[in-house]
C-alpha positions in Angstrom: -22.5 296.7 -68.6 -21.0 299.8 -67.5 -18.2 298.0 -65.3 -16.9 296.6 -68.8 -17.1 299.6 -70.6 -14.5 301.6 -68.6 -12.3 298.8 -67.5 -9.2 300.3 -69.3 -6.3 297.3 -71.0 -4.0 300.1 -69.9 -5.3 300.0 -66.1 -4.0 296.4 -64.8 -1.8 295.8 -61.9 -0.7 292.0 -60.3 1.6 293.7 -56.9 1.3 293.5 -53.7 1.7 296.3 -51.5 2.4 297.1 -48.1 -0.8 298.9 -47.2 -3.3 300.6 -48.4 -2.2 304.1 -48.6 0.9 302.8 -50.8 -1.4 301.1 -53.0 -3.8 303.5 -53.8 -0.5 306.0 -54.7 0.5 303.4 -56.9 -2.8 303.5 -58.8 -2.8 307.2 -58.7 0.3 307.3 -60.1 -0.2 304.8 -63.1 -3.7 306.7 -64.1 -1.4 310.1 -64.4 0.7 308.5 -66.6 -1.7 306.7 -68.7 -3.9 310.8 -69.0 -6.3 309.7 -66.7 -6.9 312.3 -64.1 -4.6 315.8 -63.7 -3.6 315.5 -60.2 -2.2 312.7 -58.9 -2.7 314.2 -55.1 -5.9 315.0 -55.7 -7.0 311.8 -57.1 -5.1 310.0 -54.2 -6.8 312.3 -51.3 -9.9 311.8 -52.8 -9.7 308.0 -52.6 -8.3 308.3 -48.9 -11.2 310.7 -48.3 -13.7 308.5 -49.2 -12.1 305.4 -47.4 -12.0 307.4 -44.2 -15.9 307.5 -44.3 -15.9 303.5 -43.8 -13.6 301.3 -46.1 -15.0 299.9 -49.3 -13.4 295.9 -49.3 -17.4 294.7 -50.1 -16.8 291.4 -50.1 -14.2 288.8 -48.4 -11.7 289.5 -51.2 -12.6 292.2 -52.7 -12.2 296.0 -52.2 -14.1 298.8 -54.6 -12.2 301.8 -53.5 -13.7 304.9 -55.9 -13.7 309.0 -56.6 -16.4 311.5 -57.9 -14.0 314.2 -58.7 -13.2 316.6 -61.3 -9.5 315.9 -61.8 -10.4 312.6 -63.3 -10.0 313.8 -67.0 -11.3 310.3 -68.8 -13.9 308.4 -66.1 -12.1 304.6 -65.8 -12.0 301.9 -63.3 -8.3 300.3 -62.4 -8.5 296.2 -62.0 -5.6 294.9 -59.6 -4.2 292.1 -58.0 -2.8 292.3 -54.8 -2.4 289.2 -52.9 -3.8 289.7 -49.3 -3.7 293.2 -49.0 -5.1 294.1 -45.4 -8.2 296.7 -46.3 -9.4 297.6 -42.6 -9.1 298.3 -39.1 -10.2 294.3 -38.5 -7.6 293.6 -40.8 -10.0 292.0 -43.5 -7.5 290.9 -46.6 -8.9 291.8 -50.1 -6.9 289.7 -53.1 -9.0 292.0 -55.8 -9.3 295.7 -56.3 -11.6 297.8 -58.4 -10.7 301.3 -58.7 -13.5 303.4 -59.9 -13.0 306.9 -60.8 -15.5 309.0 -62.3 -16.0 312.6 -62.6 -18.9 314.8 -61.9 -19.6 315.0 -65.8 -20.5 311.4 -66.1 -22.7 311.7 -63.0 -23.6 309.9 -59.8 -26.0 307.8 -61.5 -23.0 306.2 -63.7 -21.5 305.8 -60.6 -23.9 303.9 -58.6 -25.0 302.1 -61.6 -21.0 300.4 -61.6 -21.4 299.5 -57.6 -24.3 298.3 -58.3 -23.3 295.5 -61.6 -20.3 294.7 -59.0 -22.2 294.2 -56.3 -24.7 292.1 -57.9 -21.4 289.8 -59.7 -20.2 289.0 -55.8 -23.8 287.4 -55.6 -22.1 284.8 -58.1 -20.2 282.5 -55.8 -17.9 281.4 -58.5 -16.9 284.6 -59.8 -14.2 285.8 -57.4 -12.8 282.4 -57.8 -13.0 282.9 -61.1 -10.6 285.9 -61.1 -7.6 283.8 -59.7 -6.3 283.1 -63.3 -6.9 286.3 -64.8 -3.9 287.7 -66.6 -5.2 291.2 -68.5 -8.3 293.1 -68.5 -9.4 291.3 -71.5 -9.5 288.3 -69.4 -11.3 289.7 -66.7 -13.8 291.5 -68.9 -14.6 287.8 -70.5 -15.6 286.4 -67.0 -17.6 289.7 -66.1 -19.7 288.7 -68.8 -19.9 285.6 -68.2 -20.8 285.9 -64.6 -23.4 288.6 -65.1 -26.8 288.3 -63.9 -29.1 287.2 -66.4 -32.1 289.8 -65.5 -29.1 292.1 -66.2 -27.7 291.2 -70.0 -28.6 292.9 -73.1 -30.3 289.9 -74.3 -32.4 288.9 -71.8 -33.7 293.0 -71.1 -34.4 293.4 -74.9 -36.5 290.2 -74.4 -38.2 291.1 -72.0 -38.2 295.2 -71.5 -41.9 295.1 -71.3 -42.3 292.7 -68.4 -42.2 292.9 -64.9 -43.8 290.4 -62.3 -44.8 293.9 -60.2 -44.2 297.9 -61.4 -44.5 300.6 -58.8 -44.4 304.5 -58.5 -43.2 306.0 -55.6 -43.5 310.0 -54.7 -43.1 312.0 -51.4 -43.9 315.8 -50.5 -40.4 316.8 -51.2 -39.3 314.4 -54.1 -36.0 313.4 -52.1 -35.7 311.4 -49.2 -38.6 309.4 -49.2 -39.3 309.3 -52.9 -36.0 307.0 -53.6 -35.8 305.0 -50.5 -39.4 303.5 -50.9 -37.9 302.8 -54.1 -35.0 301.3 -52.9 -36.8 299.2 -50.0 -39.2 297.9 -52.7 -36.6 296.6 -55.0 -34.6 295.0 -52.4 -37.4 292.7 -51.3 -38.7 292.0 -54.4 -35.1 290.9 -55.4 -35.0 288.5 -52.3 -38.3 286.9 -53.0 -37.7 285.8 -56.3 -39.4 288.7 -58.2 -38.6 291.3 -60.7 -39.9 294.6 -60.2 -39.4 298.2 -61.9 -40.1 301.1 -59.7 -40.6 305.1 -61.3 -39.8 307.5 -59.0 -41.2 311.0 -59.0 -38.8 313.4 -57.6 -37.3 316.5 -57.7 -35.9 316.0 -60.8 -39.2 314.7 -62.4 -40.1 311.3 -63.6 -37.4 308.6 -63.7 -37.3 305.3 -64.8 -40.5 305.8 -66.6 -42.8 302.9 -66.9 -44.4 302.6 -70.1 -47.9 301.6 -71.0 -46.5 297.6 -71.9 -44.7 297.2 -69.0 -47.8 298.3 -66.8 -50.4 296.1 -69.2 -47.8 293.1 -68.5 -47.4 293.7 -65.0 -48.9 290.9 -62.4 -50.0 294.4 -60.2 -48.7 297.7 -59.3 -47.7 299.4 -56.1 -48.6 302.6 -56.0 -46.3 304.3 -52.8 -47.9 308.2 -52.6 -47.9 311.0 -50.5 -48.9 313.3 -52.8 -50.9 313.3 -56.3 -49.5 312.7 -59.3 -50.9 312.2 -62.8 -52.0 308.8 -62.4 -54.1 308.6 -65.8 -51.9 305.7 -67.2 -53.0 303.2 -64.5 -56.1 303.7 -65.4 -58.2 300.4 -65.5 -55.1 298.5 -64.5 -56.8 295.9 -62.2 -54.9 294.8 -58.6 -53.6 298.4 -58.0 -52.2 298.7 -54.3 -52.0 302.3 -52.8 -50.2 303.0 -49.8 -48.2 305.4 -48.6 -44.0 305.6 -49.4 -43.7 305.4 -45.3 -45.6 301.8 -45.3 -43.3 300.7 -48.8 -40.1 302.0 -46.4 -41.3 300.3 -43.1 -42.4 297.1 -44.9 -42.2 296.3 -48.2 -42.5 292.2 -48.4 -46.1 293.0 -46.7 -47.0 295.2 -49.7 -45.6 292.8 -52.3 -47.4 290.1 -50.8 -50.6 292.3 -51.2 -50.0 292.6 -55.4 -48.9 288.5 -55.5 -52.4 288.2 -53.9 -54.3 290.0 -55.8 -55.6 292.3 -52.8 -55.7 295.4 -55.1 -58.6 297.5 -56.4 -59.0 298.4 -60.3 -58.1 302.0 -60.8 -60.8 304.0 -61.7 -61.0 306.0 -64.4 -60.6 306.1 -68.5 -57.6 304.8 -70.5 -58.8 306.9 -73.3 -57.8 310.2 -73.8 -61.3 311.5 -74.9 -62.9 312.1 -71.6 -66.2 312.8 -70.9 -67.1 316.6 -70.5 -64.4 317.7 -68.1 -63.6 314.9 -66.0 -59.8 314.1 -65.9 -60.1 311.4 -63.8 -63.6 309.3 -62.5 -62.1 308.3 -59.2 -61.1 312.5 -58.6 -64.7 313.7 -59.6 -66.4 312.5 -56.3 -65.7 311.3 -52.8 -64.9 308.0 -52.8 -61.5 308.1 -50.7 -62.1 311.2 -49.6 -60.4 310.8 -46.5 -56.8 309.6 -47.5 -56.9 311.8 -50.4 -57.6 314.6 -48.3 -53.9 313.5 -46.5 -52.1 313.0 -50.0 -53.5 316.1 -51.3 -52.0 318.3 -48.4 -48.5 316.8 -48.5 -49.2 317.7 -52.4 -49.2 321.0 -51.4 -47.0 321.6 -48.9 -44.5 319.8 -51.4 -44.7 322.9 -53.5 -45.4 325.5 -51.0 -41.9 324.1 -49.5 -39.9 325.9 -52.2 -41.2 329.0 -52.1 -40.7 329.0 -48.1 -37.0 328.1 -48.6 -36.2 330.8 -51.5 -38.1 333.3 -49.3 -36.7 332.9 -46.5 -33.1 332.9 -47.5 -33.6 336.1 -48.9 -35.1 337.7 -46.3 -32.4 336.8 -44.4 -29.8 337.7 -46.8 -31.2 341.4 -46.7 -31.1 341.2 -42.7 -27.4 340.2 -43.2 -27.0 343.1 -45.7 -28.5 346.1 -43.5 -26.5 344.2 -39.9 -22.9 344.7 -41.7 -23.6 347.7 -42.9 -25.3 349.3 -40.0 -28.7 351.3 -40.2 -28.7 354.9 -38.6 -30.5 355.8 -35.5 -34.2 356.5 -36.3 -34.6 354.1 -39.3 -34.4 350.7 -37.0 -38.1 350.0 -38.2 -36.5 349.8 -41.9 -34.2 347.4 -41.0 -33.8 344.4 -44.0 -34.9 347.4 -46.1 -33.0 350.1 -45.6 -30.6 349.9 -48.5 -31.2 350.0 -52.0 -29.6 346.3 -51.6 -31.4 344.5 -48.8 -34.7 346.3 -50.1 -34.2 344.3 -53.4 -33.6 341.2 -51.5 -36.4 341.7 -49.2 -39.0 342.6 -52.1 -38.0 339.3 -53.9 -38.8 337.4 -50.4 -41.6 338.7 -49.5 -43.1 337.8 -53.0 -42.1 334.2 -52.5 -43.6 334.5 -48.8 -46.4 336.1 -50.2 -47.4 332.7 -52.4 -47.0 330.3 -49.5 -50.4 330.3 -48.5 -52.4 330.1 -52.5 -49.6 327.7 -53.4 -50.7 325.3 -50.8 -54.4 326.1 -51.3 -54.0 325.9 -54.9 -52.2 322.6 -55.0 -54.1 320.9 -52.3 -57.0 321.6 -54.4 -55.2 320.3 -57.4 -54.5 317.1 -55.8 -58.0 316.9 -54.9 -59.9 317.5 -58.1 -57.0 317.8 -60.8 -56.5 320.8 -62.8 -60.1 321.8 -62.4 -59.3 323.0 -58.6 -56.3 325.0 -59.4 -58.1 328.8 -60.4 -60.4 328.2 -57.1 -57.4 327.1 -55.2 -56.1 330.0 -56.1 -58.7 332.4 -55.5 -59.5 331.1 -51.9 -55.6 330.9 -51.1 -55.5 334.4 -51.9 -58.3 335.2 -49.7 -56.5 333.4 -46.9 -53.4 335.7 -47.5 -55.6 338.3 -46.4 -55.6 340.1 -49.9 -59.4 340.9 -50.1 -59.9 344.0 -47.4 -63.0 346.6 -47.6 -62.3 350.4 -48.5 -60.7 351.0 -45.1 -58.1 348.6 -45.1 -59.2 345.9 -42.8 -60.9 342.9 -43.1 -64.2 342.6 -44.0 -66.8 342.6 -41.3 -64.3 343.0 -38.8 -65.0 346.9 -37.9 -65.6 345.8 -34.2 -62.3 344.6 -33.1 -59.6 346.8 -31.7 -56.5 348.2 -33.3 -54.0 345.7 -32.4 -56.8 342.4 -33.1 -57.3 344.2 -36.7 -53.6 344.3 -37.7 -53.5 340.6 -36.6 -56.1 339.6 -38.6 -54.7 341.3 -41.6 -52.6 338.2 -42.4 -55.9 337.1 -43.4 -57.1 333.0 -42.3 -53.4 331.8 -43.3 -52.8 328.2 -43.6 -56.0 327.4 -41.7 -57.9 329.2 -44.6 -55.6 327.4 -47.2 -56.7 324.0 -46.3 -60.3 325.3 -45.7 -60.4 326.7 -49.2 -59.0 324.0 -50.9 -61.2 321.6 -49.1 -64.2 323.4 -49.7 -62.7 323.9 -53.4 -63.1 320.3 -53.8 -66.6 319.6 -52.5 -68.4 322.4 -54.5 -66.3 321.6 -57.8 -67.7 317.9 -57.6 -71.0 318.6 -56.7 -71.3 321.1 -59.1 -69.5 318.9 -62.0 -71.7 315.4 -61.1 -74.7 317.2 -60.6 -75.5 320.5 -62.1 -73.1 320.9 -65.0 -73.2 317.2 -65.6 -76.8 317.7 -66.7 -76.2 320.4 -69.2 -76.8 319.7 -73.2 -73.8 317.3 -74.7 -73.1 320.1 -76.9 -72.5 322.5 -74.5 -69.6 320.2 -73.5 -66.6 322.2 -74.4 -68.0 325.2 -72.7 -68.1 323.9 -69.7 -64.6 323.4 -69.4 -63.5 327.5 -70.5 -66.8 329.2 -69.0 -69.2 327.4 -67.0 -66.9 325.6 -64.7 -63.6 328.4 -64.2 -66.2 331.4 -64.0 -69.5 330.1 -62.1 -67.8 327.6 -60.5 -64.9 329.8 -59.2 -67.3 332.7 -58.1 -70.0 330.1 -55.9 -66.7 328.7 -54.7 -65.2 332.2 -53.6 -68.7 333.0 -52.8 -68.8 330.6 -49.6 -65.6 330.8 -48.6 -65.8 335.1 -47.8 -68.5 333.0 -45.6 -66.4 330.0 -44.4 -63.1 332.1 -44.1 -64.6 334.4 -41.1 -64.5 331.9 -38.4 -61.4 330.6 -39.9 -59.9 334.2 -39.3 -60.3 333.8 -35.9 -58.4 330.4 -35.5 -55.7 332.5 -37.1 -55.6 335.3 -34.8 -56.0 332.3 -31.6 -53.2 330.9 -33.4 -51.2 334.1 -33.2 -52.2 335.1 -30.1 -50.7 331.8 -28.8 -47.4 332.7 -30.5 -47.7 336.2 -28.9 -47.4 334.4 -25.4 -44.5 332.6 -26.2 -42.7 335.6 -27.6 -43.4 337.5 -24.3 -42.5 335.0 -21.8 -39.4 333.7 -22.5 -40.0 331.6 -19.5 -42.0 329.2 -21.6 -39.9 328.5 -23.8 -38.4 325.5 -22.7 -42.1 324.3 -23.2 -42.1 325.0 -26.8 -38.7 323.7 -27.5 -39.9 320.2 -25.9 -43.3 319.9 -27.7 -41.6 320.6 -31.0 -38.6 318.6 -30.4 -41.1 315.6 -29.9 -43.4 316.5 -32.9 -40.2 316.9 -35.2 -39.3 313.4 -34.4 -42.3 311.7 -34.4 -42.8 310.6 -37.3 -39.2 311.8 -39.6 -41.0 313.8 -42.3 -44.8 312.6 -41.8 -47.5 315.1 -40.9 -46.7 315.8 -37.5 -43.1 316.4 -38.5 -44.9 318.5 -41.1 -47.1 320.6 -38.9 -44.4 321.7 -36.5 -42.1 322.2 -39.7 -44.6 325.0 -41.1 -45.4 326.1 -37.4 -41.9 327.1 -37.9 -41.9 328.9 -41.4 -45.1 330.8 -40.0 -43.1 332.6 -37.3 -40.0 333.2 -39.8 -42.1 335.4 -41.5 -42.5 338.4 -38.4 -39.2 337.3 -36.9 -37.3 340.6 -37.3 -33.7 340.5 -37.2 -32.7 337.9 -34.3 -34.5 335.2 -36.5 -37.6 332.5 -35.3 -37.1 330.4 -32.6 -39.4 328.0 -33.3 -38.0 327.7 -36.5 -34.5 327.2 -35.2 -36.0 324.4 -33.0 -37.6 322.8 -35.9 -34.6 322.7 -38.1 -31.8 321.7 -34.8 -34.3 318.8 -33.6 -35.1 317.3 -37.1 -31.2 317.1 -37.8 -31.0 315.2 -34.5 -32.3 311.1 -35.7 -30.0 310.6 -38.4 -26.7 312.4 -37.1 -27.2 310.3 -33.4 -27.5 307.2 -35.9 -24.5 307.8 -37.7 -22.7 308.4 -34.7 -24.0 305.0 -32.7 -23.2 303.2 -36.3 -19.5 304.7 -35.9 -18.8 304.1 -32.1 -21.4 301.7 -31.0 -20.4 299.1 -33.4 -22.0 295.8 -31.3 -25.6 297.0 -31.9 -25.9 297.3 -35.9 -24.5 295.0 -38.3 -21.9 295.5 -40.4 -24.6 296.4 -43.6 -26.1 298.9 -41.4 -23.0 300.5 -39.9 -21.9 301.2 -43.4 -24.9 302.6 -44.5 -25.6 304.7 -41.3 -22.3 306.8 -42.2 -24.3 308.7 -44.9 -26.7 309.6 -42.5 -23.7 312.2 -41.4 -25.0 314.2 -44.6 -28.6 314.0 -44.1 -28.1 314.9 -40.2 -25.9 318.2 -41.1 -28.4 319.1 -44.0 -31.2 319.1 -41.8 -32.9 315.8 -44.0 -34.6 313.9 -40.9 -36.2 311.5 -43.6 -32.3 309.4 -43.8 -33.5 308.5 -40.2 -36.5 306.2 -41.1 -35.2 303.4 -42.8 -33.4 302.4 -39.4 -36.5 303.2 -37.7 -38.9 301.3 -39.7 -37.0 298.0 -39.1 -36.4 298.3 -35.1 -39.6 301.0 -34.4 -39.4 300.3 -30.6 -36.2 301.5 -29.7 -35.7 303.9 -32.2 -39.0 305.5 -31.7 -38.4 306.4 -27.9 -34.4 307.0 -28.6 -35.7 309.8 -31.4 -38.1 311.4 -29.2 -35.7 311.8 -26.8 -32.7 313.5 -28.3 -35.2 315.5 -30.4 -36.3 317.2 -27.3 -33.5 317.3 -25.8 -32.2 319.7 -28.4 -35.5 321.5 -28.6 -35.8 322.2 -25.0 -32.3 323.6 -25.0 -32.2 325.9 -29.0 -35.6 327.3 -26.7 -34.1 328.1 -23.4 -30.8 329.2 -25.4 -33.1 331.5 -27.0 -31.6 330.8 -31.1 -33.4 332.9 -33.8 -33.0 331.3 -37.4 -33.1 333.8 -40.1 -33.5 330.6 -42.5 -36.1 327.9 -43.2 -33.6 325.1 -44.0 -30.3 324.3 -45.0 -28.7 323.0 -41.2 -25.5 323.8 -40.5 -25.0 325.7 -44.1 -27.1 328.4 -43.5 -25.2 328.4 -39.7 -24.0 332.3 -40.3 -27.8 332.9 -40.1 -28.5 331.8 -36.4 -28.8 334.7 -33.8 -28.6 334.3 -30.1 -31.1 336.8 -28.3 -30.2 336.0 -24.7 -29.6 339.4 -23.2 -26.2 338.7 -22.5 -25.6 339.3 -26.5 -25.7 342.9 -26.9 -23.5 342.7 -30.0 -24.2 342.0 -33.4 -21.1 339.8 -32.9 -22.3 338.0 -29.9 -25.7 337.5 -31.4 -24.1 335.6 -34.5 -21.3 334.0 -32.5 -23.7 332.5 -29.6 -26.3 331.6 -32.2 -23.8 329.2 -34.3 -22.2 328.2 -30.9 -25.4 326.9 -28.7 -26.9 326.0 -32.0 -23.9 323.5 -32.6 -23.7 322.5 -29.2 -27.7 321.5 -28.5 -27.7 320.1 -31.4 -24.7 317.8 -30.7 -26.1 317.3 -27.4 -29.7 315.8 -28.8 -27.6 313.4 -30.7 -24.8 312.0 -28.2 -28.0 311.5 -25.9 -29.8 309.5 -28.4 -26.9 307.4 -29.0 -26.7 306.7 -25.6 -30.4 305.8 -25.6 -30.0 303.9 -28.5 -27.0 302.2 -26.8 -28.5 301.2 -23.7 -31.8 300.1 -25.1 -30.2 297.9 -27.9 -28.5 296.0 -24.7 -32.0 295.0 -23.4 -34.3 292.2 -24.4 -37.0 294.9 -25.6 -34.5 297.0 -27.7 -32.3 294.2 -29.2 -31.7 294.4 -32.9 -32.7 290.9 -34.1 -30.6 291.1 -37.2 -27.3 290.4 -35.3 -27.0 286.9 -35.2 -25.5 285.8 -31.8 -21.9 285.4 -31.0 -21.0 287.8 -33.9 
């Protein structure tokens, strides 16, 4: 166990203290002496740091105070005694004390991993008494072994390393927020019902906690918890295989299990063998069973990776804007503003290549999640035909002669994301029909051709083929679509109108695909914003921070309408609020949907409505109140540069502030009625 393995012999205290503060200098002070950390003060306003978030006494008697720092020079944890110390503002009394201190080399993961063993000893209920008697760390290390779970010990996991009652995989879009609490969700419940259970997630930083081919043979069934595709090949022929989505694993996870312990899964389709047929990568990708959910999955695929480049591109875009407004562009040259200097134009260039990709990295990846591999050069092609990149010898699109001047340079942007998705689905329906019947009736020999030649060049052209067809009409939603933001942008009296439909579609469903449509609504606009920024993007970004910053706030002031396990985990929705991460909002959503549904919607447009009739430009397509300095307010009444940034931060701030006192208000007053009343509070508590 990790707890025992930096428990130091040289890092136990038996004292009590007066308070807190006194006692957490006094362990400070013994881990300078002893080389532990550099900075005594540093460690020590660390610790207070942390304990001003919400206090860390975890159990009746015990208190886990701990740092993540880098002045902590050898990563230990500090056992004391202290005989009734109080810990809180309720005046809770802790008797044990374990100090954690880790630096940033060891990791967060080290770092949960040690609250975690703790956490799951206090389940023991004999091991705090256990403690009394405990003299030296040796002594304590003795009954941490003693006391530890048995699904946790060395013995038992080499035992049994290979075998799980249920193993899961859980991805999202974005590989954060969703990704690790439908893991997190899914292991809790499965711990309360009796069951063990491994989960591999597939985020950002790839594939963790990897389930191997053993584990998935000896498994009872597997939950399967997508939102995009992944390479699934391993499952393949595993028989009671549920797939749902990582919002249904979140929302409610004993219904899922339930699903696996009775046997209501399919058997996933396709080939364990590596030697495929021809060039089918998967059996169950290759046709059109499910065609509709994977159609869904598919195009969260693809926004998950189109998301990146609309991120990098957009910051710096706005970085050269930043560039040529401190530095000032001459009289004349306004139109070359972001590119006038040698330095913004670098920056610029760089964006607009990133920009540039949006639209074939969604097509391509769509298609990808689609068909596989096989869809990624048509995906391609067709996305690049969306982008507008195939024009005839005058410039314009083709076919398009008949339209005027200002409808032509519209349409130069091409079909956009309405031709992305088009392409990739029409991608997908050609490349099966062509693979199950036309190339699948091609001599055995010619086999390996198929894959290099027949598929990639024939396939690819009849593919590109239609779609100059299909991407005509498609142009034309485009152009509607920019004409509609052409109305906005010249009556600002609408606005407010915007701001409200936004706000509401940003907090329906906390990272879902409305929240997802009005998301890239927003990046569409960033890229013709000019220098005073989007504001539908600024409305996007101030209204999704809204959820989880007005539940941190009711779970800090409101403390009669959560319980205590949800008030302390609502303070890290503080983070997720201020980094624009809507998605730290669902769990609390998911387990009281009623109120929280209505109390979302409602500070969400509150603060859309206002960013709107504020008139806030963002220069950037995420980052919250990091990427602050790029916020522009283009009410007339800023006529400076100065103004312009100092409004923008300032009504920024404020709406969004607003949206969330509001919706802790809601959430306030609803949680006092019988509709909105959290059933996890037991009564007269």
């Amino acid at each position: 166990m990790e707890l025992n393995n930096f428990l130091k012999n040289d890092l136990f205290v038996n004292k009590k203290f007066k308070n807190k503060e006194l006692a957490l200098k006094s362990f400070c002070k013994l881990l300078k002496e002893n080389g532990y950390i550099k900075s005594e003060n540093e460690a020590l306003n660390a610790a207070l740091e942390r304990e001003k978030q919400f206090p860390t006494n975890i159990a009746p008697e015990i208190a886990m105070p701990h740092i993540l720092n880098d002045t902590v020079i050898k990563p230990a944890i500090l056992f004391a005694k202290v005989d009734g110390l109080e810990w809180d503002d309720n005046k809770t009394k802790v008797n044990y004390i374990f100090f954690i201190c880790y630096n940033k080399k060891i990791g967060e993961t080290a770092h949960m991993n040690t609250i975690q063993e703790l956490s799951g000893l206090l389940m023991e209920e004999d091991f705090t008494k256990s403690m009394k008697d405990v003299k030296n760390t040796f002594e304590l290390k003795k009954i941490i072994k003693k006391f530890a779970p048995k699904n946790d010990s060395n013995e038992i996991m080499e035992n049994k390393s290979d075998i799980y009652d249920i193993v899961a995989v859980t991805a999202c879009p974005t590989g954060v927020a969703h990704t690790f609490l439908a893991k997190d969700t899914l292991e809790k419940k499965a711990k309360e019902m009796g069951l063990s259970i491994k989960v591999e997630t597939q985020g950002t930083e790839g594939s963790r906690n990897t389930l191997t081919s053993e584990e998935i043979k000896n498994a009872k069934g597997v939950i399967l918890a997508l939102d995009r595709s992944i390479d699934t090949s391993k499952f393949a022929g595993k028989e009671n295989v549920v797939e749902i989505s990582t919002r249904a694993a979140i929302k409610n996870p004993e219904v899922e299990i339930k699903k696996v312990l009775n046997k209501e899964g399919k058997t996933f389709k396709g080939s364990s063998s590596s030697n495929v047929k021809k060039f089918e990568e998967n059996a169950d990708l290759i046709s059109f069973n499910n065609f509709g959910k994977r159609v869904y999955q598919s195009l969260m695929n693809g926004v998950g990776h189109m998301l990146p480049f609309v991120i990098f591109g957009g910051i710096l875009i706005a970085i050269a804007f930043m560039i040529d407004g401190f530095a000032g562009v001459p009289s004349g040259h306004e139109n070359e503003f972001g590119s006038y200097y040698p330095t913004s134009l670098w920056f610029k260039q760089l964006g607009d290549i990133a920009f540039s990709l949006m639209v074939p990295i969604l097509a391509a990846y769509m298609a990808f999640g689609l068909v596989g591999k096989g869809g990624l050069l048509p995906g391609f092609v067709t996305g690049m035909m969306s982008a507008g990149k195939m024009v005839a010898k005058d410039g314009h699109p083709w076919l398009m002669n008949f339209l005027d001047a200002d409808k032509l340079k519209m349409l130069s942007n091409g079909s956009g994301f309405f031709g992305a998705i088009g392409g990739a689905l029409l991608t997908a329906v050609i490349f099966i029909l062509l693979t199950k019947y036309v190339f699948n009736k091609m001599p055995k020999s010619m086999n390996a051709i198929n894959n290099i030649l027949f598929m990639p060049l024939f396939g690819t052209f009849i593919i590109a083929g239609l779609f100059f067809v299909v991407n005509i009409p498609l142009q034309f939603v485009n152009l509607g679509f920019g004409m509609f933001l052409d109305l906005f942008s010249n009556q600002p009296e609408l606005y407010p109108i915007l701001g409200f439909i936004m706000g509401l579609m940003m907090c329906a469903d906390l990272g879902g695909p409305i929240n997802k449509a009005a998301y890239v609504f927003g990046t569409i606009t960033l890229a013709n914003a000019g220098s005073l920024g989007s504001i539908p993007m600024a409305i996007a970004m101030g209204s999704g921070m809204v959820p989880p910053l007005a539940i941190a706030l009711s779970g800090t002031i409101d403390r009669k309408v959560w319980t205590e396990e949800q008030r302390k985990q609502s303070y890290v929705n503080y983070v997720m609020g201020i980094s624009f991460i809507s998605e730290g909002a669902i769990p609390y959503t998911a387990e009281q949907p009623k109120k929280m549904i209505i109390s979302n919607l409602i500070g969400g447009a509150i603060t859309g409505i206002m960013i709107a009739s504020l008139q806030i430009g963002s220069l950037a397509p995420h980052g919250g109140i990091f990427v602050a300095p790029l916020l522009r307010c283009q009410l007339g009444i800023a006529n400076t540069e100065a103004l312009q940034i100092g409004l923008g931060i300032t009504f920024f701030l404020v709406s969004v502030l607003a949206g969330a006192i509001i919706e802790t208000i809601v959430i306030g007053v609803l949680s006092r009625t019988k509709f909105g009343k959290n059933t996890q509070i037991v009564e007269g508590k």
